[in-house]
VEXLOGU-333216 format. One record per atom (N, C-alpha, C, O): x, y, z negated. Coordinates in steps of 0.05 Angstrom, whole numbers. Example, Ala and Ser with C-alpha at 12.3 -4.5 7.8 and 13.67 -1.06 7.14 Angstrom:
2
c1,c2,c3
264,-114,-156
246,-90,-156
264,-66,-156
285,-66,-169
257,-45,-142
273,-21,-143
258,1,-157
268,23,-161
***
This chain:
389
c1,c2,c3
-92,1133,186
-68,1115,187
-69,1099,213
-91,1092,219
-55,1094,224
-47,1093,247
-38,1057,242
-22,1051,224
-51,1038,260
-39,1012,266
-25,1003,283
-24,1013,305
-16,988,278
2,972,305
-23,957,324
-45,949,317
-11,956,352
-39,942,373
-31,908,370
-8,900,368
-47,898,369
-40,860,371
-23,861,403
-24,875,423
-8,837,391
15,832,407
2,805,428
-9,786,418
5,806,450
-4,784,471
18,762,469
41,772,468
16,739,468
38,710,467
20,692,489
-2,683,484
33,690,511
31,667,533
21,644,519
36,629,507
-6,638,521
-13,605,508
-27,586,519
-44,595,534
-27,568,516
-48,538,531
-59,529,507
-46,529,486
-88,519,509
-104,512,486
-111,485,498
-123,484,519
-104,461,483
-109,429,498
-117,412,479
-111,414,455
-132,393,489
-136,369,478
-111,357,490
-99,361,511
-106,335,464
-88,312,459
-102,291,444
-107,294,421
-110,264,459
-121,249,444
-142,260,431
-156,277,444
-149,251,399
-176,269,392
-154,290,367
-150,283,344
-144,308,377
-127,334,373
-142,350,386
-157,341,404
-142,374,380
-129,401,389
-118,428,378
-123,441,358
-96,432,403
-77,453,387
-68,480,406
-78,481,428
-57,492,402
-40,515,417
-17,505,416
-4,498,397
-10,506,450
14,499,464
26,532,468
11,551,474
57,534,465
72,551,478
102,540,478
113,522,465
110,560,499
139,555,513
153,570,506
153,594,513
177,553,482
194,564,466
198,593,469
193,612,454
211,593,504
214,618,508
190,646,515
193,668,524
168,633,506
137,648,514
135,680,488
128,703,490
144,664,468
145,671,437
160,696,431
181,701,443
150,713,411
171,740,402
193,721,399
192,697,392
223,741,405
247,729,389
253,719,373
269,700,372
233,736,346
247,731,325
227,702,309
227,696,285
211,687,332
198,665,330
199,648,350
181,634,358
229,650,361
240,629,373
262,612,359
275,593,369
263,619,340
277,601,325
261,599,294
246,617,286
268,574,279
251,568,247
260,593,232
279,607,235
240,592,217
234,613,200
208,627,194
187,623,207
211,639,179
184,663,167
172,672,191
150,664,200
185,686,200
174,703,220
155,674,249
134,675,262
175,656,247
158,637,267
130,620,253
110,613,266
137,615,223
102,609,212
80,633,216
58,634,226
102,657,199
72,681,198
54,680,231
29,683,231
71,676,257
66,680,276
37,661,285
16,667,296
52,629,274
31,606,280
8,606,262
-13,593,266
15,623,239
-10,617,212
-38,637,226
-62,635,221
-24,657,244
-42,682,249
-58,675,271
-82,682,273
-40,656,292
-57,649,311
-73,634,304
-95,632,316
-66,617,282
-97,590,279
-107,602,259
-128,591,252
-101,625,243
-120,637,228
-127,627,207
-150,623,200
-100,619,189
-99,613,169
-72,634,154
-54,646,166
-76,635,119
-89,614,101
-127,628,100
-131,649,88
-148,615,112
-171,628,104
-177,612,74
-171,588,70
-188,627,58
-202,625,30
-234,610,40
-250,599,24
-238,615,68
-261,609,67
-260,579,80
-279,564,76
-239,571,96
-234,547,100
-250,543,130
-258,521,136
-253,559,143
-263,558,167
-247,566,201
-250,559,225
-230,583,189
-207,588,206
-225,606,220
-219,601,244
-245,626,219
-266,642,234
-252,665,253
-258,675,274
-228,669,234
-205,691,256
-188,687,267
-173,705,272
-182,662,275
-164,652,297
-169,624,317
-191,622,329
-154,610,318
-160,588,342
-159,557,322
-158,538,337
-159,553,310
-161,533,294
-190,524,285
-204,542,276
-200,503,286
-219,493,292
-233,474,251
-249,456,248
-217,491,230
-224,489,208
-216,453,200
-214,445,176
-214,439,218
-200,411,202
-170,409,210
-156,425,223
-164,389,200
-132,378,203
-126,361,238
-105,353,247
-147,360,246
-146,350,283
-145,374,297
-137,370,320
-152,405,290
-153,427,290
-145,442,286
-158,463,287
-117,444,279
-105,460,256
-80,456,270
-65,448,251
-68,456,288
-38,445,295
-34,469,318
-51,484,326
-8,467,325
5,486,335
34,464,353
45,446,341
42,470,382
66,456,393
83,476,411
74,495,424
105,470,408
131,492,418
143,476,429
151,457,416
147,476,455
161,462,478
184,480,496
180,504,500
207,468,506
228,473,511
241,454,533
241,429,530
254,470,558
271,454,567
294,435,539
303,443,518
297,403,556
308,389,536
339,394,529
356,392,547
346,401,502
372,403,497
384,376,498
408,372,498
366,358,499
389,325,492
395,311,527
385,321,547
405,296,527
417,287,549
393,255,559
387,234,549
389,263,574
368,235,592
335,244,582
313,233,580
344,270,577
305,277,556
299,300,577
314,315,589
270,298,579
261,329,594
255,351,580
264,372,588
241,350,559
229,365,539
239,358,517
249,336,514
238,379,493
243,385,472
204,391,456
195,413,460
188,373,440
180,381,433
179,382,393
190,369,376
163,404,394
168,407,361
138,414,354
125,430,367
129,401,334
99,401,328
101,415,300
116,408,282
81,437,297
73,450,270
41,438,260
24,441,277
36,430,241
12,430,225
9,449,204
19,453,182
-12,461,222
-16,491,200
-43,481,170
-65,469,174
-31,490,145
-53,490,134
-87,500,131
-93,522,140
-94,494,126
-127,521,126
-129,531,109
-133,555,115
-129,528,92
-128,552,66
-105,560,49
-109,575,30
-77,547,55
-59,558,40
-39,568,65
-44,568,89
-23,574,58
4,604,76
22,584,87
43,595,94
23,558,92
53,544,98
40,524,134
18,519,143
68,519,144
68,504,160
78,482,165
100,486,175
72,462,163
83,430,162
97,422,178
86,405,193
130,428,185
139,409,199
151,389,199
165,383,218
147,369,175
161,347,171
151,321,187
162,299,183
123,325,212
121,291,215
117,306,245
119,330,247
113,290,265
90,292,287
65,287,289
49,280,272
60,294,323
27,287,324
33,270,343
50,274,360
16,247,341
13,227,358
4,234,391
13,234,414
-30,242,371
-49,247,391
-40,270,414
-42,267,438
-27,298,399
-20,322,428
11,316,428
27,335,432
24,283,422
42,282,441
25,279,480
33,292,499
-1,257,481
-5,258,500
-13,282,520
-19,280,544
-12,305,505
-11,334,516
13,344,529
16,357,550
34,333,509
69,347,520
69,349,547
74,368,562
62,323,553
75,316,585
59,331,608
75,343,622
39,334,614
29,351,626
29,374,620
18,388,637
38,388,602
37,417,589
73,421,618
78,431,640
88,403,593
115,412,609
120,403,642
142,409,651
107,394,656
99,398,685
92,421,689
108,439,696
60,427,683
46,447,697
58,470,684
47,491,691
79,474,668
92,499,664
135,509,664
152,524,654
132,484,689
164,480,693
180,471,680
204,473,687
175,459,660
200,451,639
214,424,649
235,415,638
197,408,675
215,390,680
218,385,716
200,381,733
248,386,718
255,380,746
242,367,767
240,343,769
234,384,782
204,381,802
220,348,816
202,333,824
244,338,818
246,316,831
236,294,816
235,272,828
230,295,798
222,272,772
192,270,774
179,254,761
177,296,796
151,296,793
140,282,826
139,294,847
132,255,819
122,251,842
97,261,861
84,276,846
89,260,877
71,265,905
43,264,887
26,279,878
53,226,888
21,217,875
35,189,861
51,175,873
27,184,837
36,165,824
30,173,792
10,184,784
53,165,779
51,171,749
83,181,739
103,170,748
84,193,727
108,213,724
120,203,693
101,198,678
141,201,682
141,189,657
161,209,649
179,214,665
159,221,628
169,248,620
174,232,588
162,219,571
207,248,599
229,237,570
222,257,553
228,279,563
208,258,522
202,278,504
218,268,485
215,245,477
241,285,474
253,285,448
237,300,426
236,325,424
225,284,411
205,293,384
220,307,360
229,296,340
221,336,366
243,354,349
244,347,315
263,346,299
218,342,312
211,336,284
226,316,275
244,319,258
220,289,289
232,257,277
253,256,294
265,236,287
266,269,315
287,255,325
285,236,340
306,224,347
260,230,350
257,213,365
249,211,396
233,229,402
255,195,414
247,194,439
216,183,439
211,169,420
188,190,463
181,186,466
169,187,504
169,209,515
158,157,520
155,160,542
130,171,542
114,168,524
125,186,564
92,197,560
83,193,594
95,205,612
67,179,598
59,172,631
43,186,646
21,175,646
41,207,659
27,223,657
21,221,692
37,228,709
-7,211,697
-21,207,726
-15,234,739
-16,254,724
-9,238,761
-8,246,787
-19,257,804
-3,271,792
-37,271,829
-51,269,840
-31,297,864
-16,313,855
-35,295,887
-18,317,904
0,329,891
-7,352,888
20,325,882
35,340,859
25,356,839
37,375,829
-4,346,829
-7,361,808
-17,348,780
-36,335,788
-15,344,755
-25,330,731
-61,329,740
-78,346,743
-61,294,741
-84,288,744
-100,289,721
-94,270,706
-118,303,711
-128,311,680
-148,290,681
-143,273,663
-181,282,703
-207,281,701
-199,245,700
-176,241,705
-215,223,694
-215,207,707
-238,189,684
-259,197,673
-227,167,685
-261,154,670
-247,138,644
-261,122,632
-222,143,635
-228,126,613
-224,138,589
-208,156,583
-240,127,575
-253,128,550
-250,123,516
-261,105,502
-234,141,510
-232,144,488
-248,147,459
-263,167,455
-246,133,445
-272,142,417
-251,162,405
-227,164,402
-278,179,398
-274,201,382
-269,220,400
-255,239,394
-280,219,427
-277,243,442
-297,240,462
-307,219,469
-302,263,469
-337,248,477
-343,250,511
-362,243,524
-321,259,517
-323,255,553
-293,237,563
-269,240,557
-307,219,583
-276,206,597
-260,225,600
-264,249,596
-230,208,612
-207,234,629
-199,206,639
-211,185,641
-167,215,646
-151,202,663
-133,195,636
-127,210,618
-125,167,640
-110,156,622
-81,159,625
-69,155,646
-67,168,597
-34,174,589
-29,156,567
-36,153,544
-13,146,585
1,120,567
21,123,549
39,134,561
27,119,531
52,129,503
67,104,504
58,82,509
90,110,499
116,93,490
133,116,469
146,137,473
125,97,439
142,107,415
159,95,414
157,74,402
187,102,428
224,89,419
229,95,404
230,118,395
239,61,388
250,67,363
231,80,339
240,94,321
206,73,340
192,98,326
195,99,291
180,112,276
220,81,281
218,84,249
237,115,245
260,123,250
207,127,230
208,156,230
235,168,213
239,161,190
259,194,232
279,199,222
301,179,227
302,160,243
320,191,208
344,163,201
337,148,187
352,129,186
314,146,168
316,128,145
303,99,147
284,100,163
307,74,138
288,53,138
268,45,141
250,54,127
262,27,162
235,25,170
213,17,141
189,23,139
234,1,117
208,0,95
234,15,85
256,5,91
232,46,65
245,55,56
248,40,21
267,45,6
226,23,15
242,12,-15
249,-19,-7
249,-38,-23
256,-20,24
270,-48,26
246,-72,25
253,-95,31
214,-67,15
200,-82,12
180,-80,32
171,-58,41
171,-107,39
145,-103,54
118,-90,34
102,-72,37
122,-112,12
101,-102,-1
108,-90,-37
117,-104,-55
101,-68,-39
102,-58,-64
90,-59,-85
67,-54,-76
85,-62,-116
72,-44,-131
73,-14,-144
88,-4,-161
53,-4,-131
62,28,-136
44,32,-156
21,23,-156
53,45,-172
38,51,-205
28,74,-202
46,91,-204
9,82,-198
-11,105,-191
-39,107,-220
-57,91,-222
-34,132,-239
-51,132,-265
-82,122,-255
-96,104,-264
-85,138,-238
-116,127,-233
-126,105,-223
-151,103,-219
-108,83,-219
-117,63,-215
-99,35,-222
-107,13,-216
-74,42,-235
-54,28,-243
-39,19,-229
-22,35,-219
-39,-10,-221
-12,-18,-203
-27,-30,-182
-41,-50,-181
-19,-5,-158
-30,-27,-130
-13,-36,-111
10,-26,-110
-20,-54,-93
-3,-62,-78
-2,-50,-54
-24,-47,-42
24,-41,-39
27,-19,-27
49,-22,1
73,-20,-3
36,-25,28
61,-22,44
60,0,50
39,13,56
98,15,49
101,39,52
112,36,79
114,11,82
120,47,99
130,48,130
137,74,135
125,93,124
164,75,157
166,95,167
168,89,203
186,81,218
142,96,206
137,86,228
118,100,245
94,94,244
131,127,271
108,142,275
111,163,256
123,184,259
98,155,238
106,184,217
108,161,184
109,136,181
109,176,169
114,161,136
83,157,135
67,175,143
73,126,122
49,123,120
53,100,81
70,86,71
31,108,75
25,87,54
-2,73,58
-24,84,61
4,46,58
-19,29,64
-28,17,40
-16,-1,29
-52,27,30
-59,5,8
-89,-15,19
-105,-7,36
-91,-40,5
-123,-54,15
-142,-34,-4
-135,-22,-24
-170,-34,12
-190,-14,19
-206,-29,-11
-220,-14,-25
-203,-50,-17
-210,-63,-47
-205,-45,-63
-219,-28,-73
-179,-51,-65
-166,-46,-87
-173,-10,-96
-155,-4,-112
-186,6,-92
-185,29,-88
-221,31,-85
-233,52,-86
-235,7,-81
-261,9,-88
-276,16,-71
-300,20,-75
-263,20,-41
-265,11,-15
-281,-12,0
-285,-35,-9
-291,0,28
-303,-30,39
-281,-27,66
-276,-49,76
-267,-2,80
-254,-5,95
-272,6,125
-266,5,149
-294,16,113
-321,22,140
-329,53,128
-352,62,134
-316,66,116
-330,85,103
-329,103,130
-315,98,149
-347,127,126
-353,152,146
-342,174,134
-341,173,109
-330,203,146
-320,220,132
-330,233,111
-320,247,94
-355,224,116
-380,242,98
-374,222,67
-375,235,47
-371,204,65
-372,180,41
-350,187,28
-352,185,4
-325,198,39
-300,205,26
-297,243,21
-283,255,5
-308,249,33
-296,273,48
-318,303,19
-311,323,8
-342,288,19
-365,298,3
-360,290,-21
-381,289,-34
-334,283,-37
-328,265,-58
-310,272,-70
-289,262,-65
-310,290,-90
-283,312,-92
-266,298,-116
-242,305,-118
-274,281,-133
-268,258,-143
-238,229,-130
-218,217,-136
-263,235,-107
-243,205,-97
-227,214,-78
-213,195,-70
-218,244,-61
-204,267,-50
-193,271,-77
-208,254,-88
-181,279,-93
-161,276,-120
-145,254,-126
-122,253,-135
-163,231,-119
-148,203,-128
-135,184,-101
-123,162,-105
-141,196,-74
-130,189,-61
-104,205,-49
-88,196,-33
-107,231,-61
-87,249,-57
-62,245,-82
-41,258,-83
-69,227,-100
-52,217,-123
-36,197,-111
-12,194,-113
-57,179,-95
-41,163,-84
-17,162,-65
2,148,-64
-25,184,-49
-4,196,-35
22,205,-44
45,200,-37
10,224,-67
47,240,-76
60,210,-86
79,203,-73
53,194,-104
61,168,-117
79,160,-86
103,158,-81
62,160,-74
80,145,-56
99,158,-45
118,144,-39
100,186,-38
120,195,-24
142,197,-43
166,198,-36
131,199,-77
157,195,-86
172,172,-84
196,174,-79
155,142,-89
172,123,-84
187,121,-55
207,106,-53
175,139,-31
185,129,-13
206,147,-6
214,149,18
215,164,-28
238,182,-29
239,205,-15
261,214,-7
214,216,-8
203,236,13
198,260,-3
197,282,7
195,254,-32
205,272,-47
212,265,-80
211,243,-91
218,286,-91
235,275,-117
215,276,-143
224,265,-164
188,287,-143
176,289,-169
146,295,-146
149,301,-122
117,291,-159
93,289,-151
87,323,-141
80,331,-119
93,337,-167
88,361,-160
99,372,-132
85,389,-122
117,365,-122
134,377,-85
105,366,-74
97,384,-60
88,346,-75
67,337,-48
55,358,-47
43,360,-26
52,373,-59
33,401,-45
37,413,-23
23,418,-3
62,419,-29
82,433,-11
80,409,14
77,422,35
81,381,20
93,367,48
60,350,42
55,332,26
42,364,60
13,357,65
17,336,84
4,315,82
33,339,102
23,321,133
35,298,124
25,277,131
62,297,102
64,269,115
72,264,89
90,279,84
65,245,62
66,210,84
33,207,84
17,211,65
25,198,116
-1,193,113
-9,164,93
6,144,93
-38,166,73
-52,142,59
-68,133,81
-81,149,94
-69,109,86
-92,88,94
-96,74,76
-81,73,56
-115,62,81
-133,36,74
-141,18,87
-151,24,108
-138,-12,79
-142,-41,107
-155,-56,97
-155,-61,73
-171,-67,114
-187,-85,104
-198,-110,130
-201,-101,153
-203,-135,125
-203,-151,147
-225,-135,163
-237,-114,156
-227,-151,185
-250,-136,208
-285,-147,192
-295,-166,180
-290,-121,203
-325,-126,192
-341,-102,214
-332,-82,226
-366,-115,213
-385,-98,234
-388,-72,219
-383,-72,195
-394,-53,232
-399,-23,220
-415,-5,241
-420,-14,264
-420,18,234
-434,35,257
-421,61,257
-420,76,238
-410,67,279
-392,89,281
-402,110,271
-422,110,257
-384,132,278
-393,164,272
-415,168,301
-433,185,299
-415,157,317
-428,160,341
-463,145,343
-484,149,356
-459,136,331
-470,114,321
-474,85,345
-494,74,353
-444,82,349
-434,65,361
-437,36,348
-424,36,327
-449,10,351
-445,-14,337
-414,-21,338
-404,-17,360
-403,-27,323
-375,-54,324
-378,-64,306
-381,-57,282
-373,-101,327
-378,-121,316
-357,-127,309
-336,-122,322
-357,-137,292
-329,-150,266
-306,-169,293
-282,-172,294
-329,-180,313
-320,-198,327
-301,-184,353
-290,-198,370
-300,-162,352
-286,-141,370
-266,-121,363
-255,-103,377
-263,-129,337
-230,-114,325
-218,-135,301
-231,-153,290
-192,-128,299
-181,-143,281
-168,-138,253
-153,-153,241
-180,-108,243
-177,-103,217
-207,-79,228
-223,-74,246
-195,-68,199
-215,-40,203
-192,-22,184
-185,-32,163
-184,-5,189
-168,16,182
-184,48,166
-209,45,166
-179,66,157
-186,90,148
-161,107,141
-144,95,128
-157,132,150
-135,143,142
-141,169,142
-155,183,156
-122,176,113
-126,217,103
-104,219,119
-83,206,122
-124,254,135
-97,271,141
-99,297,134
-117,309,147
-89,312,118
-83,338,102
-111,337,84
-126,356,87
-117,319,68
-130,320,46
-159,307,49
-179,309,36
-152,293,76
-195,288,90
-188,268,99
-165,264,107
-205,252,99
-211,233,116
-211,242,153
-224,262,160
-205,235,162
-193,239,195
-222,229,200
-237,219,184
-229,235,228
-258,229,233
-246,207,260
-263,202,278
-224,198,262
-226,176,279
-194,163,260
-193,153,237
-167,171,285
-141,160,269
-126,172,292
-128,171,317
-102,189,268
-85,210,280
-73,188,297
-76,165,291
-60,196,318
-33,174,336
-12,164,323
-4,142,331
1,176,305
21,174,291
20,152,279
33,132,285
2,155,257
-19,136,238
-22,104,256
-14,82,249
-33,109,274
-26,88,290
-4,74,296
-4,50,295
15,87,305
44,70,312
51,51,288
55,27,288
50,72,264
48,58,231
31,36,232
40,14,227
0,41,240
-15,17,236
0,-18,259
3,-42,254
3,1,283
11,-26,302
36,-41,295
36,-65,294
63,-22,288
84,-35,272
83,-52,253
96,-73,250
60,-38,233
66,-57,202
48,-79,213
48,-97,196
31,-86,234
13,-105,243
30,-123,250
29,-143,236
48,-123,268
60,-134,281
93,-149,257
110,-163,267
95,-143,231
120,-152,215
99,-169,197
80,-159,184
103,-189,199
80,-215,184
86,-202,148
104,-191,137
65,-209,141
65,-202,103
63,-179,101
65,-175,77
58,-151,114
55,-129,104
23,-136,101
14,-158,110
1,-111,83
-17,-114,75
-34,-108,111
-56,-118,111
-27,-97,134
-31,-89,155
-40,-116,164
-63,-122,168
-19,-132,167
-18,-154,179
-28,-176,170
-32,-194,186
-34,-177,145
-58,-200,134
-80,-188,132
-96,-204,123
-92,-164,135
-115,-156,130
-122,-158,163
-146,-157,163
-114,-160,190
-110,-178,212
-111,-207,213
-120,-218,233
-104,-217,197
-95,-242,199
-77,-263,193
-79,-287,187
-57,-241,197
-28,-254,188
-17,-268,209
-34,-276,225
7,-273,213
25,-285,235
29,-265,257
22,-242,252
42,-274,288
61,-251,298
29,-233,321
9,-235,335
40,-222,313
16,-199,329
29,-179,342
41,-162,328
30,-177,373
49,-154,380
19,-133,393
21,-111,405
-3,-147,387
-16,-116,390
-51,-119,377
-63,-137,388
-61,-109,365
-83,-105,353
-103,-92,361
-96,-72,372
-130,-96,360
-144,-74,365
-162,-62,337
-182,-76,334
-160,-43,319
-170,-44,303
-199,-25,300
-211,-17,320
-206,-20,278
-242,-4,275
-226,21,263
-206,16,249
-235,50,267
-235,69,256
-261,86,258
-280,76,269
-262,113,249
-299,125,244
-312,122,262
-334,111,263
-290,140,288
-308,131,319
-304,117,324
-299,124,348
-299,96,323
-296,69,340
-273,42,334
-272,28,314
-253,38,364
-239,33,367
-210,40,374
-204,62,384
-189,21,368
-161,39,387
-146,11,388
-151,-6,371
-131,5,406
-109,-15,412
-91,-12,415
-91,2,435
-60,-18,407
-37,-8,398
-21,-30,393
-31,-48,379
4,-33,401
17,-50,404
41,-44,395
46,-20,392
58,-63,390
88,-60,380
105,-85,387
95,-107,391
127,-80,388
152,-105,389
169,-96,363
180,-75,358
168,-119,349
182,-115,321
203,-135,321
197,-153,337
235,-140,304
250,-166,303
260,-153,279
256,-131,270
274,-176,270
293,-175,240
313,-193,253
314,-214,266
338,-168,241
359,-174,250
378,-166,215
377,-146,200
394,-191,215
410,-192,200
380,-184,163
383,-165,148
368,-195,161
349,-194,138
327,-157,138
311,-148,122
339,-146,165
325,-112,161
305,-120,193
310,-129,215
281,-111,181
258,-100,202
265,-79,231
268,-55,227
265,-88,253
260,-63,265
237,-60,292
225,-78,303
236,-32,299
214,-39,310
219,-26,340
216,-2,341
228,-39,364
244,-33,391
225,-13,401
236,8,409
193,-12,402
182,6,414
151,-6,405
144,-29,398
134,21,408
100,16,397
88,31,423
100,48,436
66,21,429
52,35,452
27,31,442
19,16,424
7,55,464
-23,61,470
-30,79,482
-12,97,485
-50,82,492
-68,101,511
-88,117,498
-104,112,480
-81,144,517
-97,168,496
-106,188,531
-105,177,553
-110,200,529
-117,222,547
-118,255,541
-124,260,517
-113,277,556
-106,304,540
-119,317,572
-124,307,594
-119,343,558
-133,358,589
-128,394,571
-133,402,548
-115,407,596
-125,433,589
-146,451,581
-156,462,601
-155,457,564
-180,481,555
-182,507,572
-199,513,589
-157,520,562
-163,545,564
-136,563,567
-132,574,545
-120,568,581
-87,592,575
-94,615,588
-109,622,606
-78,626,573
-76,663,586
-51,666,561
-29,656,555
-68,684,551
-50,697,530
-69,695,507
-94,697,511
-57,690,480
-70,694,455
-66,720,434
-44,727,427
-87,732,426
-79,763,415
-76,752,381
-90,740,364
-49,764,384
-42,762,346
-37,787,328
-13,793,324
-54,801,318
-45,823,299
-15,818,291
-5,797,288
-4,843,290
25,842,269
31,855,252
52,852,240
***
């Protein structure tokens, strides 16, 4: 019997923040996976080499977690004052679907250098030597994002010295600006409340800020849930118990937050709404085994992404965390401190992150003008990627 030969697809393999994913150019792709559909998941599920049963992703490019597991399709920009069009997939690991309902924070700081060094934006917008700020329309949410992306002889300056936790060599720093970042059309608190009680069986009624901000997030305190707010992935992650009950917590919430209509759909919409947990600042010892002192952040945060504990904190997750920091009375913002905060630095596994926002209330509704932070991204590896068909 006679097979078909694997098909070659033009690809770039990058870090974004502490991400990584497979980059391609809309038009890089078979036809009939240049536009949504079947044919464009089977395409992305094959390259990251999922659904594996074995949960390792051993036959494709996916790196077996949810920082690992992502996939980005970039495009000259269809919208007007934008350069790029990007659209982010989160592929599962062991089941057949692809997530496009949220973004990625972290390989937004990838876009912008991807769409330079592969033409997608008008060489006059690219300076000599300086920093280049590349208009990204975020296909997923609809949203604008600035991405600052250093310079050097006309080419994306990748190397430089600063230093990110959760990634273990410097680069050159890319600065983010999330416009407008309450995720979609819908409300920045979608039940109108800062703070909720969400009735969840396994633990009854907790108190709950929901946000759409960055991506859909539910925030509960790290107490309430039997939490210290310092845990390591290994404490949650090795715990198939408290991975059940925090994944309870999630669907609860996406139903209340109208993201879907009954518990059973959260299977189906993994990425988003992301669960955290907050808790005031306290000393802890990283995944690195980095010291932080209580006296050098101002909460301590933890957040699931596709069913795990994240081993630092997606970008997204962040804009969520810096927004709800910055609107006084959410559980974010007293587990901070409370009062006006337009930027935080908080604790996650590896470390630290600082993140800022401008929030106002106008006419009794929240909004949030723009969230910023710094991440860094660098190319791996492109050629072509071989995909069976």
């Amino acid at each position: 019997m006679a097979f078909k030969p694997q098909i070659k697809v033009p690809a770039t393999y990058m870090r974004g923040g502490t991400s990584k994913g497979v980059f391609f150019n809309l038009t890089d792709l078979p036809k009939a996976a240049q536009v949504a559909g079947p044919a464009r998941d089977e395409l992305l599920l094959r390259v990251i080499g999922s659904p594996d049963p074995y949960a390792k992703q051993t036959d494709g490019m996916g790196g077996a977690t949810s920082s690992t597991s992502k996939t980005v399709i970039l495009s000259k920009s269809s919208h007007p004052d934008h350069d790029v069009d990007y659209l982010f997939g989160q592929v599962a690991i062991d089941k057949p679907f692809v997530d496009w309902s949220g973004n990625c924070g972290n390989l937004t700081s990838a876009v912008g250098a991807f769409a330079i060094s592969n033409g997608l934006v008008d060489s006059s917008r690219i300076p000599q030597n300086g920093v280049a700020v590349i208009r990204v329309w975020q296909a997923n949410i609809k949203k604008t994002i600035l991405v600052h992306v250093p310079i050097t002889m006309g080419e994306v300056q990748e190397t430089g010295d600063f230093e990110l936790d959760g990634v273990t060599f410097p680069a050159a720093e890319i600065k983010l600006e999330f416009m407008d970042p309450a995720d979609g059309d819908g409300a920045l608190f979608p039940t109108g409340n800062l703070v909720d009680e969400l009735e969840v069986p396994e633990f009854g009624s907790l108190k709950a800020t929901m946000i759409n901000a960055g991506i859909p997030t539910v925030f509960v305190n790290a107490q309430d849930i039997g939490y210290t707010g310092t845990e390591l992935q290994d404490d949650i992650n090795n715990d198939v118990d408290a991975l059940i009950k925090l994944e309870s917590i999630r669907a609860h919430g996406a139903v209340k937050m109208g993201l879907i209509s009954d518990i059973s759909e959260a299977a189906g919409r993994q990425h988003t709404p992301k669960i955290a947990f907050v808790n005031k600042p306290q000393s802890y010892m990283a995944s690195s085994n980095k010291e932080i002192p209580q006296t050098h952040i101002d909460l301590v945060v933890r957040a699931m992404s596709m069913g795990k504990l994240h081993h630092a904190m997606m970008g997204t997750a962040a804009v969520a965390i810096g927004t709800a920091a910055a609107i006084d009375g959410t559980l974010v913002n007293l587990a901070a401190g409370g009062g006006d905060l337009n930027e935080i630095n908080f604790g996650h596994p590896s470390g630290t992150l600082k993140v800022g926002a401008q929030a106002k209330n106008t006419d009794g509704l929240w909004q949030v003008t723009k969230a910023s932070m710094s991440r860094s991204a660098r190319v791996i590896m492109q050629g072509v990627v071989h995909v069976p068909v």
